[in-house]
C-alpha positions as CSV (number, residue, x, y, z in Angstrom):
1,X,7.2,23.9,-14.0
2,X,5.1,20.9,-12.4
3,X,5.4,17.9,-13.3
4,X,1.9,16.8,-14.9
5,X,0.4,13.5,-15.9
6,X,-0.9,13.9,-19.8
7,X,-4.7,13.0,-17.7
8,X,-3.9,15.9,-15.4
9,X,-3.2,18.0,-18.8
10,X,-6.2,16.5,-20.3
11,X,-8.7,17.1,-17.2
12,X,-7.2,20.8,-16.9
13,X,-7.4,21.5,-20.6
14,X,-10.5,19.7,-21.1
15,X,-12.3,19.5,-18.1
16,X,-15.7,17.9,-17.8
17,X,-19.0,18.5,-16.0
18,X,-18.4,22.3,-15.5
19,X,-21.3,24.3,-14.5
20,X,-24.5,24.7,-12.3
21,X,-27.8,22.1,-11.9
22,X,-30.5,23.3,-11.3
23,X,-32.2,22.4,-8.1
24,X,-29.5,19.9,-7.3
25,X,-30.1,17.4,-4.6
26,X,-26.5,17.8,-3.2
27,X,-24.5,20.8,-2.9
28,X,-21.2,21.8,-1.3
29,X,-18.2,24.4,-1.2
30,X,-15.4,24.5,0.4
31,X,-12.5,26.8,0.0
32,X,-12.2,31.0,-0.4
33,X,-10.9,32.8,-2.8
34,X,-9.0,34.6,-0.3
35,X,-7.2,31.4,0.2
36,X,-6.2,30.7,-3.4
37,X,-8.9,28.1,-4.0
38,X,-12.6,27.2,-4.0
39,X,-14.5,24.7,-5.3
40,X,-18.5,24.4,-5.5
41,X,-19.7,20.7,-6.1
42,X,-23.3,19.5,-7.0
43,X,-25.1,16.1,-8.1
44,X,-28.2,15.2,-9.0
45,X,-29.9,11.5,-8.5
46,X,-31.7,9.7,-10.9
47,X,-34.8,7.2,-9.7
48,X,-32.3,4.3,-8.6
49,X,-30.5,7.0,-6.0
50,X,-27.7,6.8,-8.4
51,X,-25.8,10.4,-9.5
52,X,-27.1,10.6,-12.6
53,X,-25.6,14.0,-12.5
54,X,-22.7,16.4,-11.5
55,X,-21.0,19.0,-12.1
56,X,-18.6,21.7,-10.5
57,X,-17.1,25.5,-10.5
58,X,-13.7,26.1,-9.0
59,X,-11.0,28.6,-8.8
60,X,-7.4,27.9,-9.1
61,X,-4.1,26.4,-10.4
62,X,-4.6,23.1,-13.1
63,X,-4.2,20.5,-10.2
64,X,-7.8,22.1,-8.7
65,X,-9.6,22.0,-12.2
66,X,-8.0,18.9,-13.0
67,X,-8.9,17.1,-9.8
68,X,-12.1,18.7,-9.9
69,X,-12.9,17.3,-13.2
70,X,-11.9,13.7,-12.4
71,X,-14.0,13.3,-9.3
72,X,-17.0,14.1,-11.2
73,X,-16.1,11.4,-13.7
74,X,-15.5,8.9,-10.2
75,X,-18.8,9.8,-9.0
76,X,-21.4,9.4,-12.2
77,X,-23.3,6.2,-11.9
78,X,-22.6,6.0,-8.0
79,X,-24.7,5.4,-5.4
80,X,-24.3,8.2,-2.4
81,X,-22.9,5.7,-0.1
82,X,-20.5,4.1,-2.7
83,X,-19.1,8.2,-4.1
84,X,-18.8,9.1,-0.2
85,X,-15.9,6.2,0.0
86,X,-13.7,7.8,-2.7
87,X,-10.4,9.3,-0.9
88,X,-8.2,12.5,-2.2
89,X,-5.7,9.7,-2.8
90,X,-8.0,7.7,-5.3
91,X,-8.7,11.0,-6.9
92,X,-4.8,11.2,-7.8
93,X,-4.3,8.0,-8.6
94,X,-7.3,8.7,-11.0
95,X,-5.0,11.3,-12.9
96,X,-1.9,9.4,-12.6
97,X,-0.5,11.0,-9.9
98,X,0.0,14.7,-8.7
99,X,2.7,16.4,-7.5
100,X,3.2,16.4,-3.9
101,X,3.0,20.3,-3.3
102,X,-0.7,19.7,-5.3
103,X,-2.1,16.8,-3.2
104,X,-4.2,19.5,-1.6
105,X,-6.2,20.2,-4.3
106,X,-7.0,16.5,-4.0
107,X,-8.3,17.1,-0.1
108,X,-10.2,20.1,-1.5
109,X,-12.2,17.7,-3.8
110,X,-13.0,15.5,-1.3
111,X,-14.2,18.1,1.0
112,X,-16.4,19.4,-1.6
113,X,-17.8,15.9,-2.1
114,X,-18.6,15.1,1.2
115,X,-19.8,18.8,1.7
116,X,-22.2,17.8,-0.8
117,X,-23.2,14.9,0.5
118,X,-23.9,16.3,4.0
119,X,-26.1,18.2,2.1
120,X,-28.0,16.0,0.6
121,X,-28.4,14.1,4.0
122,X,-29.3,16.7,6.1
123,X,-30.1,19.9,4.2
124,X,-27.2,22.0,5.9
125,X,-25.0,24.0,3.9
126,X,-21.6,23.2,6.4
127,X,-20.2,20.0,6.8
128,X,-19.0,21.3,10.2
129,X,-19.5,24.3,12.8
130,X,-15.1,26.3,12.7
131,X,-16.3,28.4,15.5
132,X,-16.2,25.0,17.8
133,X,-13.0,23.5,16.3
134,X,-9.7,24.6,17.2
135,X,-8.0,26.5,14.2
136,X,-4.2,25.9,14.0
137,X,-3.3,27.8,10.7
138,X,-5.1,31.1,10.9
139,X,-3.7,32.0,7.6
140,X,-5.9,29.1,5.5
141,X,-8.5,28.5,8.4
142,X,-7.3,24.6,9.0
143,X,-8.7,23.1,11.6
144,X,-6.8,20.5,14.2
145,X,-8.9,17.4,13.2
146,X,-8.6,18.2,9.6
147,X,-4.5,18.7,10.2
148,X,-5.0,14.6,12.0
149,X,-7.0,13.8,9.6
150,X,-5.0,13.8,6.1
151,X,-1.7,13.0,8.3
152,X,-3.9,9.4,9.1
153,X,-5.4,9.2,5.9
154,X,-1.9,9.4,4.3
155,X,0.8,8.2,6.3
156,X,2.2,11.9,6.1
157,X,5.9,12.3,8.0
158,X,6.6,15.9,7.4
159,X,5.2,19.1,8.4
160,X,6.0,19.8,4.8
161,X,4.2,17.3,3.9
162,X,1.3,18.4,6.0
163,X,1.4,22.1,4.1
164,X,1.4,20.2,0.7
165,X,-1.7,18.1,1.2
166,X,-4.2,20.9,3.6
167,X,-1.9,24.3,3.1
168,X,-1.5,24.3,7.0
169,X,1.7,25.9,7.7
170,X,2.2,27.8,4.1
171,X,1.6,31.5,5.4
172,X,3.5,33.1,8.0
173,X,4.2,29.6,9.5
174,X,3.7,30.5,13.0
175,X,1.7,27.3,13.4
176,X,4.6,25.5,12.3
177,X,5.0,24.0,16.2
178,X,1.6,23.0,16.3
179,X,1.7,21.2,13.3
180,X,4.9,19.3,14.1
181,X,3.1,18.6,17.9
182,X,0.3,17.0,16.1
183,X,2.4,15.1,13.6
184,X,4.3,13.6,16.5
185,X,0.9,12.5,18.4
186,X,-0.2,10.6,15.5
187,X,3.6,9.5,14.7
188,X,3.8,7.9,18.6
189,X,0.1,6.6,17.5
190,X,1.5,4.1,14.6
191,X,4.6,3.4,16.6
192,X,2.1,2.0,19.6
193,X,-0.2,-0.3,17.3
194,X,3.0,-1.3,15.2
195,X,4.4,-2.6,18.7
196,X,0.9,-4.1,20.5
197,X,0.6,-7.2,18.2
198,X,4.9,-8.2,18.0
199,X,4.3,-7.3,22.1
200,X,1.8,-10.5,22.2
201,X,-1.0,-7.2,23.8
202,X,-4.8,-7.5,22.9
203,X,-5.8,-4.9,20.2
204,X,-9.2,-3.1,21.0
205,X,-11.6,-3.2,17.6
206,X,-10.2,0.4,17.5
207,X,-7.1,-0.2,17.6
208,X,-7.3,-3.3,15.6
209,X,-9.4,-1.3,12.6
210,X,-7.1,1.3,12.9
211,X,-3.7,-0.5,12.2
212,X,-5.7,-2.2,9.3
213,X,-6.0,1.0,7.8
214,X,-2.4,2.0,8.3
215,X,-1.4,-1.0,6.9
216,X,-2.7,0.0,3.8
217,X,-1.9,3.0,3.2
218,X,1.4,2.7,4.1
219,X,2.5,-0.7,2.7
220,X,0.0,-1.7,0.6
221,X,-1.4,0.8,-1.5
222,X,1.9,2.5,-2.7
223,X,3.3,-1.3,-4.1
224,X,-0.4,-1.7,-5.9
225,X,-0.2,1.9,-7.0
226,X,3.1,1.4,-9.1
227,X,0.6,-0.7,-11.1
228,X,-1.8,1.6,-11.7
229,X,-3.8,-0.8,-9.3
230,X,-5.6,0.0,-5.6
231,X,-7.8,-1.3,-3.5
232,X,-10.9,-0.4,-1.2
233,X,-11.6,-1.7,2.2
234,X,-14.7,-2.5,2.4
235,X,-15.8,-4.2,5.4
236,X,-13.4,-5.6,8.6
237,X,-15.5,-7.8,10.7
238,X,-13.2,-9.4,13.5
239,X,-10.5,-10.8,11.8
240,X,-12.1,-11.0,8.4
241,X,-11.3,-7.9,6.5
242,X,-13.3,-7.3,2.9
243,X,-11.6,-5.4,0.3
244,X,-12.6,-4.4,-3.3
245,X,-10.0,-3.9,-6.2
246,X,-9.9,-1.2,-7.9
247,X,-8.1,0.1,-11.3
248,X,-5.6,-2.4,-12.8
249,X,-6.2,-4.3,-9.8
250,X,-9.9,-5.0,-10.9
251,X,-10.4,-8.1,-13.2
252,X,-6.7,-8.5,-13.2
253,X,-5.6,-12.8,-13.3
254,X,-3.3,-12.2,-10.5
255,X,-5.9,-10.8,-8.4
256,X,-6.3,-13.9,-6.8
257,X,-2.4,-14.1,-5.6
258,X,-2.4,-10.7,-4.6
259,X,-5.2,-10.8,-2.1
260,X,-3.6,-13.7,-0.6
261,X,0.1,-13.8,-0.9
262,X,0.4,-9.8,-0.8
263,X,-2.4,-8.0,1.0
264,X,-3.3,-10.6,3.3
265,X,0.5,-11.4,3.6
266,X,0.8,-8.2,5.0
267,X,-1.6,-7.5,7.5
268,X,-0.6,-10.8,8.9
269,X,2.8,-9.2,9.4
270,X,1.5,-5.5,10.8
271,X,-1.8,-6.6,13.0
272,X,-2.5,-10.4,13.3
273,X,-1.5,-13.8,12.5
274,X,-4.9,-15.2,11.4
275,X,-6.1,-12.1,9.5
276,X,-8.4,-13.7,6.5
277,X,-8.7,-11.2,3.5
278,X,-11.5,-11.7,1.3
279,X,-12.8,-9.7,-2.6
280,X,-15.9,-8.4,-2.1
281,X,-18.6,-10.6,-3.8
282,X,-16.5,-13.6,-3.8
């Protein structure tokens, strides 16, 4: 038996938005059935460009409907620009957690989302063209990028880990060496921008934004997450780096300390000495 929040209960039990909109202004779907899971995602916009409307149809276990039900919740009232920000680890941390072996059903909602999106931004149905990407699990149809892609995004260690979060490696496992190939590319990756800054080398902007993000996700967001807290970066220009707080985190008296004595604390440990955090708006 998993191990689910009482809101992944709620969302699974009671899930909201479900259904179709008629001559939607975004649609996606990602997923087969063949696979286990699909998910169909649509929004409407009101006169502001804000989605005024959405609502989904999935198949699969209660993580899928339950994830499914909470992005739509994340998304009402947003701006395109401000929904295609949300992450498959803010739509967790929107449930209260899910179990590891379910954090793909997470991915899947983002997909879906950003499917959507692309849709709305460019009237194609496919966010992206399979038969010019290399496919590493031929069981679930994973693509390579999208294996590097939620092992960046989540500071992922394990080719278990990898199966958990994008199913990769959960049929026959024949892509099991690829997986662990990749894994060790972006592993050798961290190691190299953990090492330029304490080596006194100058970081590219790429490399620079890209340790930023690390540092995030790998030692900031967990601690703020124990909270029921998290943040968004917003913006990095130079060495100034906007961020946005987000659930506990937002409004919270302490914010204040923990922008500079924590987060900022931090990324003047990992990437650079005069790093200058600032709250969006402030």
């Amino acid at each position: 038996m998993w191990d689910y929040t009482e809101k992944v209960l709620d969302h699974f039990r009671n899930p909201r938005n479900v259904g179709k909109i008629d001559d939607p202004d975004g649609v996606g779907t990602v997923g087969s059935l063949a696979c286990g899971d699909a998910l169909t995602l649509m929004f409407k916009l009101d006169g502001e460009g804000r989605i005024a409307e959405v609502k989904f149809q999935t198949f699969g276990c209660a993580s899928a409907i339950a994830s499914s039900s909470a992005l739509t919740e994340m998304v009402l009232g947003k701006t395109v620009d401000e929904a295609a920000k949300i992450t498959n680890q803010q739509i967790a941390a929107y449930l209260g957690g899910l179990p590891e072996q379910k954090m793909h059903c997470s991915v899947m909602g983002r997909e879906a989302l950003e499917a959507a999106i692309h849709n709305y931004r460019t009237g194609e149905t496919a966010v992206r063209n399979l038969s010019e990407e290399k496919i590493i699990c031929a069981c679930f149809g994973v693509a390579e990028n999208e294996v590097l892609r939620v092992v960046r995004e989540n500071s992922l260690t394990t080719v278990e880990q990898i199966t958990h979060y994008c199913k990769a490696g959960g049929g026959c496992g024949q892509c099991k060496p690829e997986l662990q190939a990749l894994l060790d590319q972006v592993m050798a990756e961290r190691t190299a921008l953990k090492e330029a800054p304490a080596g006194g080398k100058k970081l590219t902007n790429l490399q620079r934004i890209q340790l930023i993000q690390d540092v995030i996700v790998r030692e900031i967001r967990p601690a703020l997450r124990k909270d029921q807290g998290d943040i968004e970066l917003v913006d990095i220009d130079g060495r100034r780096v906007t961020i946005a707080f987000r659930g506990m985190c937002a409004g919270c008296q302490s914010a204040e300390i923990t922008r500079k004595d924590f987060i900022q604390a931090k990324l003047r440990e990992f990437v650079a000495s005069d790093i200058e955090v600032v709250e969006e708006g402030k």
